[in-house]
C-alpha positions as CSV (number, residue, x, y, z in Angstrom):
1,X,17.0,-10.8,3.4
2,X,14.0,-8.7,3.9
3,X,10.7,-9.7,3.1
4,X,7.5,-7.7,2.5
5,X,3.8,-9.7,2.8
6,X,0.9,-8.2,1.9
7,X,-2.7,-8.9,3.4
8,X,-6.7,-7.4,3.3
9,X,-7.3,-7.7,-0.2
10,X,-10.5,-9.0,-1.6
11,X,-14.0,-7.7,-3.6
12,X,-15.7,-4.8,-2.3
13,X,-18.5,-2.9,-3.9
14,X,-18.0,0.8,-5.4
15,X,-18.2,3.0,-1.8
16,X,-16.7,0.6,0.3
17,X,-13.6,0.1,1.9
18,X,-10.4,-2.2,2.7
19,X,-7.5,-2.4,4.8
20,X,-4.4,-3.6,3.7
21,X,-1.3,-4.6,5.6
22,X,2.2,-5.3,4.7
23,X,4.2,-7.0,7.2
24,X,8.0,-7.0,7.1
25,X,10.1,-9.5,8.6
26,X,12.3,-7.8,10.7
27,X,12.5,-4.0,12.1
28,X,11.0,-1.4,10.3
29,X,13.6,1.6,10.4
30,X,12.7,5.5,11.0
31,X,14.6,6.2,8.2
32,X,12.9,3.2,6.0
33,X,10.4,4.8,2.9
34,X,7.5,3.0,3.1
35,X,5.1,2.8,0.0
36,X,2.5,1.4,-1.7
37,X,2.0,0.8,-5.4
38,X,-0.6,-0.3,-7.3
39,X,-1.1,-2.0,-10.9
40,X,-4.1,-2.4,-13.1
41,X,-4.3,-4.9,-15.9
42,X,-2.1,-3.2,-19.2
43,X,-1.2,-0.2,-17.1
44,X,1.7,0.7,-15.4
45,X,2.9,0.4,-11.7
46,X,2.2,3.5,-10.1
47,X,2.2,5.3,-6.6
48,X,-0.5,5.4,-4.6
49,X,0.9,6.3,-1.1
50,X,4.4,7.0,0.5
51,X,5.5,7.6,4.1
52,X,8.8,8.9,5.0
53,X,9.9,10.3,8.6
54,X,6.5,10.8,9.5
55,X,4.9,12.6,6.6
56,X,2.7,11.0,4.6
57,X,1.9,12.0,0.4
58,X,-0.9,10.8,-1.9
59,X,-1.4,10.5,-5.2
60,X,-3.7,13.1,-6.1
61,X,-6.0,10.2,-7.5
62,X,-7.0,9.2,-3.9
63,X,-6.0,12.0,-1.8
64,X,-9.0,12.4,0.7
65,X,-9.9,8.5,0.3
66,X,-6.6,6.0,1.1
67,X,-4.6,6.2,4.6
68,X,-0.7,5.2,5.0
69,X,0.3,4.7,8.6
70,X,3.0,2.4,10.0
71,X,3.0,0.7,13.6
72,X,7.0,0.0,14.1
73,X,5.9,-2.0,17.1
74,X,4.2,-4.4,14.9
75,X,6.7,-4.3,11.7
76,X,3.8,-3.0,10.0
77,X,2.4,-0.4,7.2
78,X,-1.4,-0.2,6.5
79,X,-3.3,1.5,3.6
80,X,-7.1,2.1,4.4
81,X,-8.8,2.4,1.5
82,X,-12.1,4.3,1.5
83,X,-15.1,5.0,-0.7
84,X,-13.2,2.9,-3.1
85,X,-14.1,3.0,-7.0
86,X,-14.1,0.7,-9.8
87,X,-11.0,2.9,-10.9
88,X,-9.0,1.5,-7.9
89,X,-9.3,-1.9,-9.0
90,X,-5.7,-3.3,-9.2
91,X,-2.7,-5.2,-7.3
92,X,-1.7,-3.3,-4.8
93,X,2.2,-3.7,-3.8
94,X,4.4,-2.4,-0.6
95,X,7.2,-1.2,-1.2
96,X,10.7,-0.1,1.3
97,X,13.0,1.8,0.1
98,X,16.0,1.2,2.6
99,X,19.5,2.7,1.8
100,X,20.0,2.0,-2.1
101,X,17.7,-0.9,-2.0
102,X,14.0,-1.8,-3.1
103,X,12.2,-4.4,-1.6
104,X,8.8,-5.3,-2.8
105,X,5.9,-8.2,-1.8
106,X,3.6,-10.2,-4.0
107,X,0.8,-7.8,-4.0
108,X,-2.5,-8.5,-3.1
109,X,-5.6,-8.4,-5.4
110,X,-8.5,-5.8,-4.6
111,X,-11.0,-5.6,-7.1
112,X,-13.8,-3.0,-6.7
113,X,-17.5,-4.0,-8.6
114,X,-19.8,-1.4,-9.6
Protein backbone atom coordinates (compact mmCIF):
# COMPACT_ATOMS: atom_id res chain seq x y z
CA UNK A 1 0.00 0.00 0.00
CA UNK A 2 1.45 3.29 -0.63
CA UNK A 3 1.89 5.83 1.79
CA UNK A 4 2.36 9.60 1.48
CA UNK A 5 3.93 11.71 4.80
CA UNK A 6 4.07 15.05 4.79
CA UNK A 7 6.69 17.38 6.71
CA UNK A 8 7.99 21.41 7.07
CA UNK A 9 4.87 22.83 8.14
CA UNK A 10 4.71 25.38 10.84
CA UNK A 11 4.01 29.53 11.44
CA UNK A 12 5.81 31.82 9.40
CA UNK A 13 5.32 35.52 9.11
CA UNK A 14 3.70 37.25 5.86
CA UNK A 15 7.15 37.34 3.46
CA UNK A 16 8.64 34.37 4.62
CA UNK A 17 9.06 30.97 3.54
CA UNK A 18 8.71 27.08 4.09
CA UNK A 19 9.72 23.87 2.73
CA UNK A 20 7.63 21.03 2.60
CA UNK A 21 8.35 17.40 1.91
CA UNK A 22 6.26 14.46 1.18
CA UNK A 23 7.96 11.20 1.52
CA UNK A 24 6.59 8.10 -0.07
CA UNK A 25 7.25 4.71 1.04
CA UNK A 26 8.50 3.03 -1.76
CA UNK A 27 9.69 4.20 -5.44
CA UNK A 28 8.55 7.10 -6.90
CA UNK A 29 7.72 6.30 -10.68
CA UNK A 30 8.67 8.51 -13.82
CA UNK A 31 5.34 8.13 -14.81
CA UNK A 32 3.83 8.93 -11.16
CA UNK A 33 1.78 12.69 -10.99
CA UNK A 34 3.02 14.25 -8.25
CA UNK A 35 0.88 17.12 -6.58
CA UNK A 36 0.20 19.20 -3.93
CA UNK A 37 -3.16 20.47 -2.64
CA UNK A 38 -4.06 22.70 -0.23
CA UNK A 39 -7.25 23.46 2.04
CA UNK A 40 -8.23 26.53 4.03
CA UNK A 41 -10.84 26.37 6.69
CA UNK A 42 -14.68 26.37 4.77
CA UNK A 43 -13.03 26.34 1.39
CA UNK A 44 -12.43 23.71 -0.92
CA UNK A 45 -9.37 21.50 -1.65
CA UNK A 46 -7.59 23.00 -4.40
CA UNK A 47 -4.29 22.66 -6.54
CA UNK A 48 -1.46 24.42 -5.84
CA UNK A 49 1.30 22.55 -7.71
CA UNK A 50 1.61 19.45 -10.11
CA UNK A 51 4.61 17.63 -11.59
CA UNK A 52 4.32 15.22 -14.34
CA UNK A 53 7.41 13.85 -16.57
CA UNK A 54 9.39 16.60 -15.77
CA UNK A 55 7.18 19.64 -16.19
CA UNK A 56 6.05 21.41 -13.51
CA UNK A 57 2.37 23.84 -13.45
CA UNK A 58 1.17 26.39 -10.85
CA UNK A 59 -1.77 27.64 -9.87
CA UNK A 60 -1.81 30.96 -11.09
CA UNK A 61 -2.29 32.01 -7.29
CA UNK A 62 1.37 31.31 -6.56
CA UNK A 63 3.01 31.18 -9.76
CA UNK A 64 6.42 33.09 -9.26
CA UNK A 65 6.39 32.21 -5.32
CA UNK A 66 5.92 28.03 -4.58
CA UNK A 67 8.51 25.41 -6.15
CA UNK A 68 7.61 21.54 -7.03
CA UNK A 69 10.60 19.41 -7.48
CA UNK A 70 10.99 15.65 -6.85
CA UNK A 71 14.34 13.75 -5.83
CA UNK A 72 13.46 9.96 -6.96
CA UNK A 73 16.66 9.09 -5.17
CA UNK A 74 15.17 10.04 -1.94
CA UNK A 75 11.35 9.00 -2.69
CA UNK A 76 10.72 12.57 -2.32
CA UNK A 77 8.58 15.75 -3.60
CA UNK A 78 9.18 19.21 -2.09
CA UNK A 79 7.14 22.48 -2.33
CA UNK A 80 9.21 25.68 -1.39
CA UNK A 81 7.07 28.11 -0.57
CA UNK A 82 8.19 31.80 -0.83
CA UNK A 83 7.18 35.32 0.16
CA UNK A 84 4.26 33.48 1.59
CA UNK A 85 0.86 35.50 2.48
CA UNK A 86 -1.79 35.26 4.92
CA UNK A 87 -3.85 34.01 1.82
CA UNK A 88 -1.68 30.78 1.77
CA UNK A 89 -2.59 29.87 5.13
CA UNK A 90 -4.07 26.25 4.83
CA UNK A 91 -3.34 22.32 4.99
CA UNK A 92 -1.27 21.52 2.53
CA UNK A 93 -1.67 17.82 1.08
CA UNK A 94 0.57 15.54 -1.56
CA UNK A 95 -1.00 13.94 -3.70
CA UNK A 96 0.21 10.71 -6.50
CA UNK A 97 -1.66 10.00 -9.01
CA UNK A 98 -0.38 6.42 -10.18
CA UNK A 99 -2.31 4.45 -12.80
CA UNK A 100 -6.18 4.93 -11.82
CA UNK A 101 -5.28 5.53 -8.24
CA UNK A 102 -5.09 8.56 -5.73
CA UNK A 103 -3.06 8.41 -2.87
CA UNK A 104 -3.05 11.20 -0.44
CA UNK A 105 -1.09 11.99 3.22
CA UNK A 106 -2.41 13.74 6.24
CA UNK A 107 -1.40 17.20 5.30
CA UNK A 108 0.51 19.36 7.29
CA UNK A 109 -0.52 22.74 8.83
CA UNK A 110 1.16 26.06 7.55
CA UNK A 111 -0.29 28.99 8.80
CA UNK A 112 1.01 32.44 7.72
CA UNK A 113 0.53 35.61 10.37
CA UNK A 114 0.40 39.00 9.24
Amino acid sequence: QVQLVEFGGGLVQDGGSLRLSCVVNGRILSSDVMGWYRQAPGKERELVARHQMGVARYADFVKGRFTISRDQGKNTVYLQMNNLKTEDTAVYYCNMKRRNSDYWGQGTQATVSS
